[in-house]
mmCIF file of the N, C-alpha and C atoms, coordinates in Angstrom:
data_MODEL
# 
_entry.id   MODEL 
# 
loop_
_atom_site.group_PDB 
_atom_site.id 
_atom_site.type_symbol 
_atom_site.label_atom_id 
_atom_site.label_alt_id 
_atom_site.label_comp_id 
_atom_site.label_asym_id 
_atom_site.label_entity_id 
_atom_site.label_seq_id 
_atom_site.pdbx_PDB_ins_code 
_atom_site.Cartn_x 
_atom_site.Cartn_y 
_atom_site.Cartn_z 
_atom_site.occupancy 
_atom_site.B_iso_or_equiv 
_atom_site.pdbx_formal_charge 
_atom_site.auth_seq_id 
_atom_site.auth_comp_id 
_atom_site.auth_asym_id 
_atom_site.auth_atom_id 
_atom_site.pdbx_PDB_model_num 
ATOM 1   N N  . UNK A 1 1  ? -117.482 121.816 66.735 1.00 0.00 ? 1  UNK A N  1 
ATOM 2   C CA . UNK A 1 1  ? -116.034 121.722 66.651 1.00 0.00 ? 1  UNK A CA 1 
ATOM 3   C C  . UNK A 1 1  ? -115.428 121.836 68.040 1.00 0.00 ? 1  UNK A C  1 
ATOM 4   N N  . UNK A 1 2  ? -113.872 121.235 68.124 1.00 0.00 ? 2  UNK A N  1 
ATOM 5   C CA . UNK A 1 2  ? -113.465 121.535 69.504 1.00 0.00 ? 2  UNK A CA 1 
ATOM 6   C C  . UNK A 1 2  ? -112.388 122.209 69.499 1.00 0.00 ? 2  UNK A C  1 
ATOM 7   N N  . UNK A 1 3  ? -111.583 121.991 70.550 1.00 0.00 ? 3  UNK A N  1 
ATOM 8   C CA . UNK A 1 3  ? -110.611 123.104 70.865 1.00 0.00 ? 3  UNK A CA 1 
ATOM 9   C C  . UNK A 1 3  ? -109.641 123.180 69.089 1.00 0.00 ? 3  UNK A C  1 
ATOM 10  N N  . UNK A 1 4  ? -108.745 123.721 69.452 1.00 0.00 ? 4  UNK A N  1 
ATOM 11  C CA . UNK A 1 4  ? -107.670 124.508 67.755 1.00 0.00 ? 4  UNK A CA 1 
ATOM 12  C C  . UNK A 1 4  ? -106.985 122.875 67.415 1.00 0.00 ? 4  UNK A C  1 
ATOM 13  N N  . UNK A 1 5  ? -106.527 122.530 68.720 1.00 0.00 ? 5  UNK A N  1 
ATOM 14  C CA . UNK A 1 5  ? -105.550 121.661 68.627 1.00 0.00 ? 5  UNK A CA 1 
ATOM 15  C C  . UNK A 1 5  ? -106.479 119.779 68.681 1.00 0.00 ? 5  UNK A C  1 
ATOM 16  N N  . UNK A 1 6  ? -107.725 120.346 69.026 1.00 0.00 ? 6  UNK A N  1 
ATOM 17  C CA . UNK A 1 6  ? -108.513 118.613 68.445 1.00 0.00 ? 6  UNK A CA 1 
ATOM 18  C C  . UNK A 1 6  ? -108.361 118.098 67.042 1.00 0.00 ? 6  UNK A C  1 
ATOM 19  N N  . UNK A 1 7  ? -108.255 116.836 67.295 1.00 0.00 ? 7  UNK A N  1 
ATOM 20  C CA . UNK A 1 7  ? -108.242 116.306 65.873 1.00 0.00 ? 7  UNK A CA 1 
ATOM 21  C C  . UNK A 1 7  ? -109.967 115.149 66.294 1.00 0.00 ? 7  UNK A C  1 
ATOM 22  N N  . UNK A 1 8  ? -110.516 115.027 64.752 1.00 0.00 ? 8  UNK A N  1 
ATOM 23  C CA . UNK A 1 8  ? -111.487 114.003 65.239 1.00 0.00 ? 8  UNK A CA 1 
ATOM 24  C C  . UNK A 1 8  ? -111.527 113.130 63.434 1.00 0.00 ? 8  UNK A C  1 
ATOM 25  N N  . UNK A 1 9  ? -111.948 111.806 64.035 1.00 0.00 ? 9  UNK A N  1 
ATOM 26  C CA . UNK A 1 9  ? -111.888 110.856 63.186 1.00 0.00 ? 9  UNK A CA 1 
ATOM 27  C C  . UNK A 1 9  ? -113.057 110.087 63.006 1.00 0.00 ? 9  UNK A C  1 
ATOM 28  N N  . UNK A 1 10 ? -113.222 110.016 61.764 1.00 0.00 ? 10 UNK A N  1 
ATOM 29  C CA . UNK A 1 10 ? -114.920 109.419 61.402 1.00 0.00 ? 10 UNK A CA 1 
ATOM 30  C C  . UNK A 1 10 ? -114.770 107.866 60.993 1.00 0.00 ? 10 UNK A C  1 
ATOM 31  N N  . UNK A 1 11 ? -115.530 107.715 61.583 1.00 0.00 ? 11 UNK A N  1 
ATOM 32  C CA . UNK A 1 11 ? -115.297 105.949 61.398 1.00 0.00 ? 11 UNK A CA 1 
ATOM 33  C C  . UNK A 1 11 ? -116.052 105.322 60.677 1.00 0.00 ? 11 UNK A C  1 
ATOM 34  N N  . UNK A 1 12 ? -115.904 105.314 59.521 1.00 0.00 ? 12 UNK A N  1 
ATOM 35  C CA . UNK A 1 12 ? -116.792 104.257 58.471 1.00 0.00 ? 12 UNK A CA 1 
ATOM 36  C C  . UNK A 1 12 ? -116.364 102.520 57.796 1.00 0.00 ? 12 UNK A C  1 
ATOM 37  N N  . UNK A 1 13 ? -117.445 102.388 57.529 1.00 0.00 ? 13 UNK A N  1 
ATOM 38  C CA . UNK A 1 13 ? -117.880 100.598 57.625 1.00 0.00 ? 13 UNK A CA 1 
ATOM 39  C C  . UNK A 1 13 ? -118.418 100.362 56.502 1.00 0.00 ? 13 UNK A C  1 
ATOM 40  N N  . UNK A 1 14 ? -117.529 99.164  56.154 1.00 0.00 ? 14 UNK A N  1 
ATOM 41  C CA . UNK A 1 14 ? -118.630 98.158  54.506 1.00 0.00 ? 14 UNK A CA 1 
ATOM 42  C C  . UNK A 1 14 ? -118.527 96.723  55.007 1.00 0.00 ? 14 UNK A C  1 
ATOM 43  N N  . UNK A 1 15 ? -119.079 96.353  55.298 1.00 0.00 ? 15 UNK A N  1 
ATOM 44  C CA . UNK A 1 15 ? -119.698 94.754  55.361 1.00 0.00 ? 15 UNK A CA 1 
ATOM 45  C C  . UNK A 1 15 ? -118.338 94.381  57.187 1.00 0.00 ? 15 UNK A C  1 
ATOM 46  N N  . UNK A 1 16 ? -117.868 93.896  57.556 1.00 0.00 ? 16 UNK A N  1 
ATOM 47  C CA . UNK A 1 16 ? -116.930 93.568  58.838 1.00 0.00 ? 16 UNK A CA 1 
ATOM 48  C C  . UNK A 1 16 ? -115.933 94.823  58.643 1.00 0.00 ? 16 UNK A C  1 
ATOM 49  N N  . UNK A 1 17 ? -115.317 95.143  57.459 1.00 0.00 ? 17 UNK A N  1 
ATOM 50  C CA . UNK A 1 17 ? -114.404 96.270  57.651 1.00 0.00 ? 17 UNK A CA 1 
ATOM 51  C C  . UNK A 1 17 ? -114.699 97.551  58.460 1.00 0.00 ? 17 UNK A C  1 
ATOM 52  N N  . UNK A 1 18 ? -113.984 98.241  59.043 1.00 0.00 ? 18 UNK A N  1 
ATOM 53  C CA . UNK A 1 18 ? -113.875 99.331  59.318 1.00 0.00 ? 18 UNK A CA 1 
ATOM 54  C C  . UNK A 1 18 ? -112.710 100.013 59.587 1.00 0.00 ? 18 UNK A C  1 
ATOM 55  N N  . UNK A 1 19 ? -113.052 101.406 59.001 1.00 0.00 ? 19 UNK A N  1 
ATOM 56  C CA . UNK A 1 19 ? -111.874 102.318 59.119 1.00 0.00 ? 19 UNK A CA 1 
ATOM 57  C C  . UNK A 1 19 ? -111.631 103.553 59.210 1.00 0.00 ? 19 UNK A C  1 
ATOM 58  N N  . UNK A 1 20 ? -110.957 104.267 60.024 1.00 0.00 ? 20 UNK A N  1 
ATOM 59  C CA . UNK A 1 20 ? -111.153 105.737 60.153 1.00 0.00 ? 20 UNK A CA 1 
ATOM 60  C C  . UNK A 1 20 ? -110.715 106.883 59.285 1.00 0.00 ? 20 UNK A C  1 
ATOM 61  N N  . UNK A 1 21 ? -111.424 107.835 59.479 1.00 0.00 ? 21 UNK A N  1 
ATOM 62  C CA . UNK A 1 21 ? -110.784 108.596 58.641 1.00 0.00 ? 21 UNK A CA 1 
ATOM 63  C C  . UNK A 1 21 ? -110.647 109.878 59.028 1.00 0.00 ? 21 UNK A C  1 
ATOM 64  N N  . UNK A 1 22 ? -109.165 110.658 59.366 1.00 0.00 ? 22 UNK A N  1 
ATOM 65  C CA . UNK A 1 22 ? -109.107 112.036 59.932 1.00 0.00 ? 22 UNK A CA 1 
ATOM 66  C C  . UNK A 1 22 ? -109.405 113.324 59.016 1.00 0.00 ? 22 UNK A C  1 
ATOM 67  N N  . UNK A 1 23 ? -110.734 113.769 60.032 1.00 0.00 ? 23 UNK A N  1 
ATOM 68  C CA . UNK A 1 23 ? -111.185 115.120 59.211 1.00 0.00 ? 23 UNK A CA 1 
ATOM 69  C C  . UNK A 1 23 ? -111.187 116.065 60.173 1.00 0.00 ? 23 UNK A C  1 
ATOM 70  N N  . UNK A 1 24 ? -110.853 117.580 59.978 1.00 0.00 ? 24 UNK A N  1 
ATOM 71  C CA . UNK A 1 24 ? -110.198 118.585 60.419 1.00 0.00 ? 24 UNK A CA 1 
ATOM 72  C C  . UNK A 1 24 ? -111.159 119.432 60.835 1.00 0.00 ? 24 UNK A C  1 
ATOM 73  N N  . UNK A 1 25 ? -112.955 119.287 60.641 1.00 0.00 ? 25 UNK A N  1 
ATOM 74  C CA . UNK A 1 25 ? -114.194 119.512 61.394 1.00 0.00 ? 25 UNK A CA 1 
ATOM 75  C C  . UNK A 1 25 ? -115.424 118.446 61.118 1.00 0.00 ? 25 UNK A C  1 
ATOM 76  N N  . UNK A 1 26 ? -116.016 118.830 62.269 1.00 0.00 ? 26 UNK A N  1 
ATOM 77  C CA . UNK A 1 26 ? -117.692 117.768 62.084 1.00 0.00 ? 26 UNK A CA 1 
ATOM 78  C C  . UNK A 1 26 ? -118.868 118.950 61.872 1.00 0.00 ? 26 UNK A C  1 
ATOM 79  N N  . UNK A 1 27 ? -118.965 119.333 60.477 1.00 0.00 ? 27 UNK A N  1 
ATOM 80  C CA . UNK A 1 27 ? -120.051 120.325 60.456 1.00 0.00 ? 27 UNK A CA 1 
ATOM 81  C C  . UNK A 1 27 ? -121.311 119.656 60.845 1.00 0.00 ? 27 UNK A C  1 
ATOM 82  N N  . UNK A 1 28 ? -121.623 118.207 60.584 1.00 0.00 ? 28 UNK A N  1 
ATOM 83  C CA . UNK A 1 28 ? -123.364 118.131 61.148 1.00 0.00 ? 28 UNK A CA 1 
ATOM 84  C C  . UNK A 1 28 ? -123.399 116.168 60.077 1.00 0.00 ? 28 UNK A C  1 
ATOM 85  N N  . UNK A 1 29 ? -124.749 116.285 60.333 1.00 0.00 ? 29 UNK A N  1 
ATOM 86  C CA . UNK A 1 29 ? -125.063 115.293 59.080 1.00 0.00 ? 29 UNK A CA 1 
ATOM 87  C C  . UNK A 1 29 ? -126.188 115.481 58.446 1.00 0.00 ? 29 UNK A C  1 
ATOM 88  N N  . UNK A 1 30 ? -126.630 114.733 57.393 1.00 0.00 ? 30 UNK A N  1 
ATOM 89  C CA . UNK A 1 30 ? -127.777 115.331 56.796 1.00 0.00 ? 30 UNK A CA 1 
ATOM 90  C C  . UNK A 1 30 ? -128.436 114.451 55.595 1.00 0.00 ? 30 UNK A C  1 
ATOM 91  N N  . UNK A 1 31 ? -128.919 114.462 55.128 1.00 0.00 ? 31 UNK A N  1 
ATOM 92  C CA . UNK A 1 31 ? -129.618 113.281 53.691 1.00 0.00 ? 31 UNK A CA 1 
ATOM 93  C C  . UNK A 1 31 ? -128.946 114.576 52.531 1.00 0.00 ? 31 UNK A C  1 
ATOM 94  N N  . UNK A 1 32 ? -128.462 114.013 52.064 1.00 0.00 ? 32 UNK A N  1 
ATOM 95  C CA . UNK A 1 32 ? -127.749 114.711 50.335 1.00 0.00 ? 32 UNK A CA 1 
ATOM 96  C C  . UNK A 1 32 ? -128.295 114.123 48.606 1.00 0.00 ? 32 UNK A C  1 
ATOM 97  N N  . UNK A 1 33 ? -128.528 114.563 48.062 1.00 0.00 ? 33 UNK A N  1 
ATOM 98  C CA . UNK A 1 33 ? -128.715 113.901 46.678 1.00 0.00 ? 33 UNK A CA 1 
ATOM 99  C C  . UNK A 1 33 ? -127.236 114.517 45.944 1.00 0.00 ? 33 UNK A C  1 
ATOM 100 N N  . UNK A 1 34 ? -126.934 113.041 45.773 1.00 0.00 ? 34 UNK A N  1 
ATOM 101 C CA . UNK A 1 34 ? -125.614 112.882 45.529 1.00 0.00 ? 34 UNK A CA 1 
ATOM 102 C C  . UNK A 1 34 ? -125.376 112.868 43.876 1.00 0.00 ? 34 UNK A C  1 
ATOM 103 N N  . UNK A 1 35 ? -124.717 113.756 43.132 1.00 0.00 ? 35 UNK A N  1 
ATOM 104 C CA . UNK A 1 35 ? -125.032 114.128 41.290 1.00 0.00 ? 35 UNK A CA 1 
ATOM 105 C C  . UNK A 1 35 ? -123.551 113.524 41.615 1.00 0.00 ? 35 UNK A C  1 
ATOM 106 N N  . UNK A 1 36 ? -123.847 113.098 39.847 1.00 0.00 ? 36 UNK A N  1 
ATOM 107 C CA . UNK A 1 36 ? -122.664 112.866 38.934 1.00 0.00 ? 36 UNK A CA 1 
ATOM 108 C C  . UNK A 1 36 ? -121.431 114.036 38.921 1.00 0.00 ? 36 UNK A C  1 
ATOM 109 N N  . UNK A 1 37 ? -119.986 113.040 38.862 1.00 0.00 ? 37 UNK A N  1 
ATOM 110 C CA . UNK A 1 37 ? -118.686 114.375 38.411 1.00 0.00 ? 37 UNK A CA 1 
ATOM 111 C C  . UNK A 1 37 ? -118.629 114.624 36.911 1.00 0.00 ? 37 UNK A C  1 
ATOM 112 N N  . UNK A 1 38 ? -119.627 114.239 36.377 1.00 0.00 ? 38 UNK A N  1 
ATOM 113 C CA . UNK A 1 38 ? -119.053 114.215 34.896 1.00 0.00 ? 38 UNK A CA 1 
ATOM 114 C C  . UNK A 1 38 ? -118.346 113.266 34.221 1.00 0.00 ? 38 UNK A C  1 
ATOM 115 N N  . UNK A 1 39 ? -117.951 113.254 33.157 1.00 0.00 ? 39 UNK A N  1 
ATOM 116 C CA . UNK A 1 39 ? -117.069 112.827 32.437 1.00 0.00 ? 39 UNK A CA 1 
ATOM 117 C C  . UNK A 1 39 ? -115.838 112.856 32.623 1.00 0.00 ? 39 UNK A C  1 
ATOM 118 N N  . UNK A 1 40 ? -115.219 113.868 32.838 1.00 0.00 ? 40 UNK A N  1 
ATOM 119 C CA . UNK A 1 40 ? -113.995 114.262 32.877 1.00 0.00 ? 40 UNK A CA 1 
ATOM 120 C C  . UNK A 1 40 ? -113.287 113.510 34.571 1.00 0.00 ? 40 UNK A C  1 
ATOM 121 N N  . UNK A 1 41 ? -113.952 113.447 35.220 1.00 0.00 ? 41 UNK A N  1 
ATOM 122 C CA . UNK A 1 41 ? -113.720 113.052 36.781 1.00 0.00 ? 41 UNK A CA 1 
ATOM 123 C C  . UNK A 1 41 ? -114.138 111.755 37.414 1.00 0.00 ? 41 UNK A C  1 
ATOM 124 N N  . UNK A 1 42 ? -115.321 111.356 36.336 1.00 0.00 ? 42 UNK A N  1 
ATOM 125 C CA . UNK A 1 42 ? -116.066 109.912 36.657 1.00 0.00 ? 42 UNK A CA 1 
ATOM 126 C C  . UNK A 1 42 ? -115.216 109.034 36.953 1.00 0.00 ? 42 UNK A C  1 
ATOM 127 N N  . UNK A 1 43 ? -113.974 108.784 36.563 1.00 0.00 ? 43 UNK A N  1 
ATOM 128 C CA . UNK A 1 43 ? -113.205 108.118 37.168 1.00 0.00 ? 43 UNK A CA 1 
ATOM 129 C C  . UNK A 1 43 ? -112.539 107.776 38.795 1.00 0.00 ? 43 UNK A C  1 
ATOM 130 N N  . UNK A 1 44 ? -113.229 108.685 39.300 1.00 0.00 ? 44 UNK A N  1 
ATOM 131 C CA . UNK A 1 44 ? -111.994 109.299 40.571 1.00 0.00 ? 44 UNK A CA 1 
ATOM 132 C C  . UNK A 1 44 ? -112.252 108.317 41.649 1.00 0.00 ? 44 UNK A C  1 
ATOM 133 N N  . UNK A 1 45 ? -111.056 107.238 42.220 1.00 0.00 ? 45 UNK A N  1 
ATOM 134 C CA . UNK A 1 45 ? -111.435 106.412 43.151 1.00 0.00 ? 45 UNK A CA 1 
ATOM 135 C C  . UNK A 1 45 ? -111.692 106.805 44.546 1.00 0.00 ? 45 UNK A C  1 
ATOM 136 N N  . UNK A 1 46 ? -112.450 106.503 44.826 1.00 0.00 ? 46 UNK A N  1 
ATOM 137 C CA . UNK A 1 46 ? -112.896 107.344 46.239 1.00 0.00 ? 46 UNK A CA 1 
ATOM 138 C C  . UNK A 1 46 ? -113.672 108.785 46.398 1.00 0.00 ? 46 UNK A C  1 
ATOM 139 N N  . UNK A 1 47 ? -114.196 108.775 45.196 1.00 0.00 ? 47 UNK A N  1 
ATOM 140 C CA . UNK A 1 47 ? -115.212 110.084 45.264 1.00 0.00 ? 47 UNK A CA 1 
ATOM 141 C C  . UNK A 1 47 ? -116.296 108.858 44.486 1.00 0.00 ? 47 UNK A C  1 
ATOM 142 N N  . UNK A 1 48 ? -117.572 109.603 45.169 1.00 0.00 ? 48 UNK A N  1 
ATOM 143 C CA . UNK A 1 48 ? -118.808 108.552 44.883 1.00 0.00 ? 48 UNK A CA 1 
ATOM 144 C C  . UNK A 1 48 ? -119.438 109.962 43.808 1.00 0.00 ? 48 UNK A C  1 
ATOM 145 N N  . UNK A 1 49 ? -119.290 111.391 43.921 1.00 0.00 ? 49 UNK A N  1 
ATOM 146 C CA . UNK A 1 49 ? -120.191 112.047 43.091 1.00 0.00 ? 49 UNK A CA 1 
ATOM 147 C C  . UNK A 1 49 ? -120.119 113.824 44.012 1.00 0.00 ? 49 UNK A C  1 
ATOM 148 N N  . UNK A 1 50 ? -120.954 114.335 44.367 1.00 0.00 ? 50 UNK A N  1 
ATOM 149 C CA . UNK A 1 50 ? -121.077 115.412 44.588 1.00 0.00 ? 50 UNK A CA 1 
ATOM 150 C C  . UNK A 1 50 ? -122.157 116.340 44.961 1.00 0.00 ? 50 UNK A C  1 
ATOM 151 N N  . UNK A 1 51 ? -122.303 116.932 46.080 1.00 0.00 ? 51 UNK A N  1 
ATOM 152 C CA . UNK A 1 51 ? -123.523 117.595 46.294 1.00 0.00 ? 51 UNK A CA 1 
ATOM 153 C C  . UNK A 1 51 ? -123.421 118.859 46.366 1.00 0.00 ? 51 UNK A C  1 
ATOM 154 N N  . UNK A 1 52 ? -124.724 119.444 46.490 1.00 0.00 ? 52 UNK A N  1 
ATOM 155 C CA . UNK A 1 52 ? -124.548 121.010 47.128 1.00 0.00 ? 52 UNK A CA 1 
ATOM 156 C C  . UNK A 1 52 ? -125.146 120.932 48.207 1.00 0.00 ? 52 UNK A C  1 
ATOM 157 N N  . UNK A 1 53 ? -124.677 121.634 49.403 1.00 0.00 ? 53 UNK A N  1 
ATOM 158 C CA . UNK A 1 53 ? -125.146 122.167 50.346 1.00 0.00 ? 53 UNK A CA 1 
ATOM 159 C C  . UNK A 1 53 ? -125.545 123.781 50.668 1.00 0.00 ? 53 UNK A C  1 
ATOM 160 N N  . UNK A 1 54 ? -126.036 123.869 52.355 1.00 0.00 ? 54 UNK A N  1 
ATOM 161 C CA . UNK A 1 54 ? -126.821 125.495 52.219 1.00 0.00 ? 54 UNK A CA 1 
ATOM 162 C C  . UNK A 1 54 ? -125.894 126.447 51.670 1.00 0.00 ? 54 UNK A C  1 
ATOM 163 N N  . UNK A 1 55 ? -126.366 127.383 51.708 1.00 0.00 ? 55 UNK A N  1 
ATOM 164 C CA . UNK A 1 55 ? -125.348 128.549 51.267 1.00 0.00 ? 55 UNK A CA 1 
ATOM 165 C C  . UNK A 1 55 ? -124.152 128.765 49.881 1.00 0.00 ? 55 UNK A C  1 
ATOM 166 N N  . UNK A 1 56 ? -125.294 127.686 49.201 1.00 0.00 ? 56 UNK A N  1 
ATOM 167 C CA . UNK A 1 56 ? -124.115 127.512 47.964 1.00 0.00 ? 56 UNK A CA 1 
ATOM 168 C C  . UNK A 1 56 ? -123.215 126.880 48.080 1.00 0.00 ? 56 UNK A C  1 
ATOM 169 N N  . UNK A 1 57 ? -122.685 125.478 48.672 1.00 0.00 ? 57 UNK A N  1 
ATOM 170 C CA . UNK A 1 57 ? -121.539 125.305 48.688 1.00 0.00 ? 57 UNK A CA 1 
ATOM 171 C C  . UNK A 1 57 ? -121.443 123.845 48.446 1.00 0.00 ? 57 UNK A C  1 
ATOM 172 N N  . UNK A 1 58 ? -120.764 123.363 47.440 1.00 0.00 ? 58 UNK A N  1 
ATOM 173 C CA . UNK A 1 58 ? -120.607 121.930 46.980 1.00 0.00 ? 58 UNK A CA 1 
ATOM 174 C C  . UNK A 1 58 ? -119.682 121.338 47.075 1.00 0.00 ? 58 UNK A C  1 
ATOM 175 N N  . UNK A 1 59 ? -119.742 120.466 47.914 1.00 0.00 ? 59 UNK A N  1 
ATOM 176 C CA . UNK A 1 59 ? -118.971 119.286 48.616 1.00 0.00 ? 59 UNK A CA 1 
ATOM 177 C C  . UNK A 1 59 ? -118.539 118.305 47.518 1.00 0.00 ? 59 UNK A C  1 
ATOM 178 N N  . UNK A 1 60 ? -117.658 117.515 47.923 1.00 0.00 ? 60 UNK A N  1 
ATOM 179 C CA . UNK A 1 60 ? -117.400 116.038 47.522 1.00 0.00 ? 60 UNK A CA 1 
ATOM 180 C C  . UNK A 1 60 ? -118.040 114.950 48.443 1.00 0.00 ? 60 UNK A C  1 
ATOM 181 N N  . UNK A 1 61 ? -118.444 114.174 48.003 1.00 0.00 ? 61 UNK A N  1 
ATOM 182 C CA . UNK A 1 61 ? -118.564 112.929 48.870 1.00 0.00 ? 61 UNK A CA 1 
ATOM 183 C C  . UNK A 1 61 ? -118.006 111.931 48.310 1.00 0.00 ? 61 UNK A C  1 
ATOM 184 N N  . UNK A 1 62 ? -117.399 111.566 49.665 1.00 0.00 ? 62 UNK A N  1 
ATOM 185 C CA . UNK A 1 62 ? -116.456 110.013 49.692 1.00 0.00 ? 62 UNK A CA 1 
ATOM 186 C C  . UNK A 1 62 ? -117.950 108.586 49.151 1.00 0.00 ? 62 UNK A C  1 
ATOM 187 N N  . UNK A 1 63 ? -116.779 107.620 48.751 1.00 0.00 ? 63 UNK A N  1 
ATOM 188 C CA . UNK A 1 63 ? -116.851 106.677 48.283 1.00 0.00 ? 63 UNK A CA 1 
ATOM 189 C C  . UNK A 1 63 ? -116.450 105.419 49.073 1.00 0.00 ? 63 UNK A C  1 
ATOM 190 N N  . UNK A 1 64 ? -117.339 105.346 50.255 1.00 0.00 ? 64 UNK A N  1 
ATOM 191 C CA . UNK A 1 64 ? -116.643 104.598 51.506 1.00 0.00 ? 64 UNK A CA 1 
ATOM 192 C C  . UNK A 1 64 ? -115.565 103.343 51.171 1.00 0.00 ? 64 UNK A C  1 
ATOM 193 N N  . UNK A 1 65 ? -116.387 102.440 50.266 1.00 0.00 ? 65 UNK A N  1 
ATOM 194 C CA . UNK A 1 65 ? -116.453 101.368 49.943 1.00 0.00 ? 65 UNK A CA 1 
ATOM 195 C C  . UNK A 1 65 ? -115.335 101.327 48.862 1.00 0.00 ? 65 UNK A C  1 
ATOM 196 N N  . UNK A 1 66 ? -114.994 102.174 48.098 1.00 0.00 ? 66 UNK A N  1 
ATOM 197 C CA . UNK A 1 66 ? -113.631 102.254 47.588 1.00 0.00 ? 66 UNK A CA 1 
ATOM 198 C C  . UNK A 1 66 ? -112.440 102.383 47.736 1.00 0.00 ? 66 UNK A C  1 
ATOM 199 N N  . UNK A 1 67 ? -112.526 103.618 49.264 1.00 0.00 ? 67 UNK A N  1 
ATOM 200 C CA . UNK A 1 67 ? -111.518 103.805 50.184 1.00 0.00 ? 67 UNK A CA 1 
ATOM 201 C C  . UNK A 1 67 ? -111.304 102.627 50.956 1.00 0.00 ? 67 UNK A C  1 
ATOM 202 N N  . UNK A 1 68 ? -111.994 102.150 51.427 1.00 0.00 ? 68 UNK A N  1 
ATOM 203 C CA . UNK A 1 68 ? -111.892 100.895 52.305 1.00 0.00 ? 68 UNK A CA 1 
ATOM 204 C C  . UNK A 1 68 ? -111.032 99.696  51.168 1.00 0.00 ? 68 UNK A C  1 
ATOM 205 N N  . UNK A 1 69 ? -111.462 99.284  49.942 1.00 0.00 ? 69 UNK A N  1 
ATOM 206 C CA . UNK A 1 69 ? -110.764 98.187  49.608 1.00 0.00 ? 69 UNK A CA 1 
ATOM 207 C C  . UNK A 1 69 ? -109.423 99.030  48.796 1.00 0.00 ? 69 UNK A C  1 
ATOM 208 N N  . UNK A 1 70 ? -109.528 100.015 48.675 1.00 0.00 ? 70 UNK A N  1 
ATOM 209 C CA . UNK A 1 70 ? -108.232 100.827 48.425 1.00 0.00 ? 70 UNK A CA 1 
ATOM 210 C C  . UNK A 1 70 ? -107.175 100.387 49.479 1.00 0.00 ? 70 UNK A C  1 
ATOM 211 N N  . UNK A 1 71 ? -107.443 100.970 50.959 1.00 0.00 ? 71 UNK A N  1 
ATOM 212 C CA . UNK A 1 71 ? -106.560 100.289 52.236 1.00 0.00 ? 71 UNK A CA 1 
ATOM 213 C C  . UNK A 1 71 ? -106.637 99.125  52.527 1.00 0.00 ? 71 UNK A C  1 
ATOM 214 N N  . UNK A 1 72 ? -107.207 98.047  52.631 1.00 0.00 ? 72 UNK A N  1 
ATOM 215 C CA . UNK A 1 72 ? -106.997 96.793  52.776 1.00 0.00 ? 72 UNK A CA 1 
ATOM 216 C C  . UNK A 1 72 ? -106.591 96.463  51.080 1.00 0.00 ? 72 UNK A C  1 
ATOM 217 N N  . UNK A 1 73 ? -106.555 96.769  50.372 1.00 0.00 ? 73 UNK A N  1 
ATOM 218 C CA . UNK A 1 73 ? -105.300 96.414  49.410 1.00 0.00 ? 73 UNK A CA 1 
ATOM 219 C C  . UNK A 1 73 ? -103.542 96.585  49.369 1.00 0.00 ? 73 UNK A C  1 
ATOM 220 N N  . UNK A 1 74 ? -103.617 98.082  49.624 1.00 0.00 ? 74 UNK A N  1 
ATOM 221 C CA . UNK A 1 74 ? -102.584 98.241  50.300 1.00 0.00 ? 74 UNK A CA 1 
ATOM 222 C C  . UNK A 1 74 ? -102.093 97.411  51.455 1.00 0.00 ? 74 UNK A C  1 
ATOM 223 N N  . UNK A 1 75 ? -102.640 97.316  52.666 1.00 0.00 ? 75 UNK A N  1 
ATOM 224 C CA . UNK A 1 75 ? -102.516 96.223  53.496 1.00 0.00 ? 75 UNK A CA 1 
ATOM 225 C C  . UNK A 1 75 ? -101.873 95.114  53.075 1.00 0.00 ? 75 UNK A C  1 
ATOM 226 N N  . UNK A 1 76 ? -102.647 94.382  51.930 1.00 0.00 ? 76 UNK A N  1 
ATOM 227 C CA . UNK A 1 76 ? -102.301 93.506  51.446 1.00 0.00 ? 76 UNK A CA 1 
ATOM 228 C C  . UNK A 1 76 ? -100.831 93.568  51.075 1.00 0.00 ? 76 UNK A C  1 
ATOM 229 N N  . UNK A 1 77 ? -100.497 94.224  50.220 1.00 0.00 ? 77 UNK A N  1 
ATOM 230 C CA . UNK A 1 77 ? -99.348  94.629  49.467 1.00 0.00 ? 77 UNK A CA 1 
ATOM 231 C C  . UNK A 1 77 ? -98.413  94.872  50.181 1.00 0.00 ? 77 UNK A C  1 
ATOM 232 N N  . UNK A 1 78 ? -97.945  95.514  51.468 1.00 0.00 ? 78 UNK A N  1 
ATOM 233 C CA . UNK A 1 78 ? -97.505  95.586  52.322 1.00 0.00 ? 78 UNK A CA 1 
ATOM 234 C C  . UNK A 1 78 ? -96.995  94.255  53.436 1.00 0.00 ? 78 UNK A C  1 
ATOM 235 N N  . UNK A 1 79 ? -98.000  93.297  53.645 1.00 0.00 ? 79 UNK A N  1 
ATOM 236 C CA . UNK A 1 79 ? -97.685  92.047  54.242 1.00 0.00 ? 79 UNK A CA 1 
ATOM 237 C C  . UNK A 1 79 ? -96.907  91.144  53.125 1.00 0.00 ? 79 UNK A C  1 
ATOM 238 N N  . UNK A 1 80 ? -97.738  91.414  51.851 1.00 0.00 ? 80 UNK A N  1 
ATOM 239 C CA . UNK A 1 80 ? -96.708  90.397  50.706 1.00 0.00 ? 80 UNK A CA 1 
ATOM 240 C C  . UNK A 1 80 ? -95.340  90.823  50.846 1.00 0.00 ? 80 UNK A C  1 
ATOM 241 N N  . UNK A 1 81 ? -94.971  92.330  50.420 1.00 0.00 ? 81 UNK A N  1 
ATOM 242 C CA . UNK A 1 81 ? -93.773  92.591  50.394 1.00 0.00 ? 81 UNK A CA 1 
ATOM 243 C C  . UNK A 1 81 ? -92.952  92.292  51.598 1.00 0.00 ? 81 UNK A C  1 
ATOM 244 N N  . UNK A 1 82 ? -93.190  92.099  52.766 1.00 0.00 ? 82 UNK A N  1 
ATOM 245 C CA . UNK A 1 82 ? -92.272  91.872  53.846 1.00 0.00 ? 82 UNK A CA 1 
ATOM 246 C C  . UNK A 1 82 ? -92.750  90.530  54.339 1.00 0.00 ? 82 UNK A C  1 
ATOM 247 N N  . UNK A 1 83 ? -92.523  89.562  53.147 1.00 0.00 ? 83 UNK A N  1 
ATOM 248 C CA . UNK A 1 83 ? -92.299  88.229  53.510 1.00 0.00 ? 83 UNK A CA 1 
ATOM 249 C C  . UNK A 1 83 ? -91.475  87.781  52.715 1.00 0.00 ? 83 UNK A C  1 
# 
């Protein structure tokens, strides 16, 4: 991590797209086995599922590829409307 007042941005990619995304630390990286949300959550755009990490602690993981055509939809929608 860096100083109080750094910000840092992760830059992820699906096929030519790319796009950043601001997160508030870089704990590390790592290989995850990524479980199901269930039923109740299986829906959720931009969550791919869920892991645990050390010390007991279970994350979300993003859904690159959803977020990405999530914003270039928007995009879209945005150039239509201001024409």
């Amino acid at each position: 991590t860096g100083p109080p007042d750094s910000q840092f941005v992760v830059v992820v990619g699906l096929a030519q797209d790319r796009l950043g995304i601001a997160v508030d630390e870089l704990v590390g990286q790592q290989d995850v086995v990524v479980k199901s949300l269930g039923r109740l959550l299986a829906g959720t755009r931009g969550i791919a599922g869920a892991t645990d990490l050390d010390y007991r602690r279970t994350v979300l993981v993003l859904d690159v590829g959803a977020i990405i055509e999530e914003v270039l939809a928007g995009e879209r929608a945005l150039r239509e409307a201001s024409r």
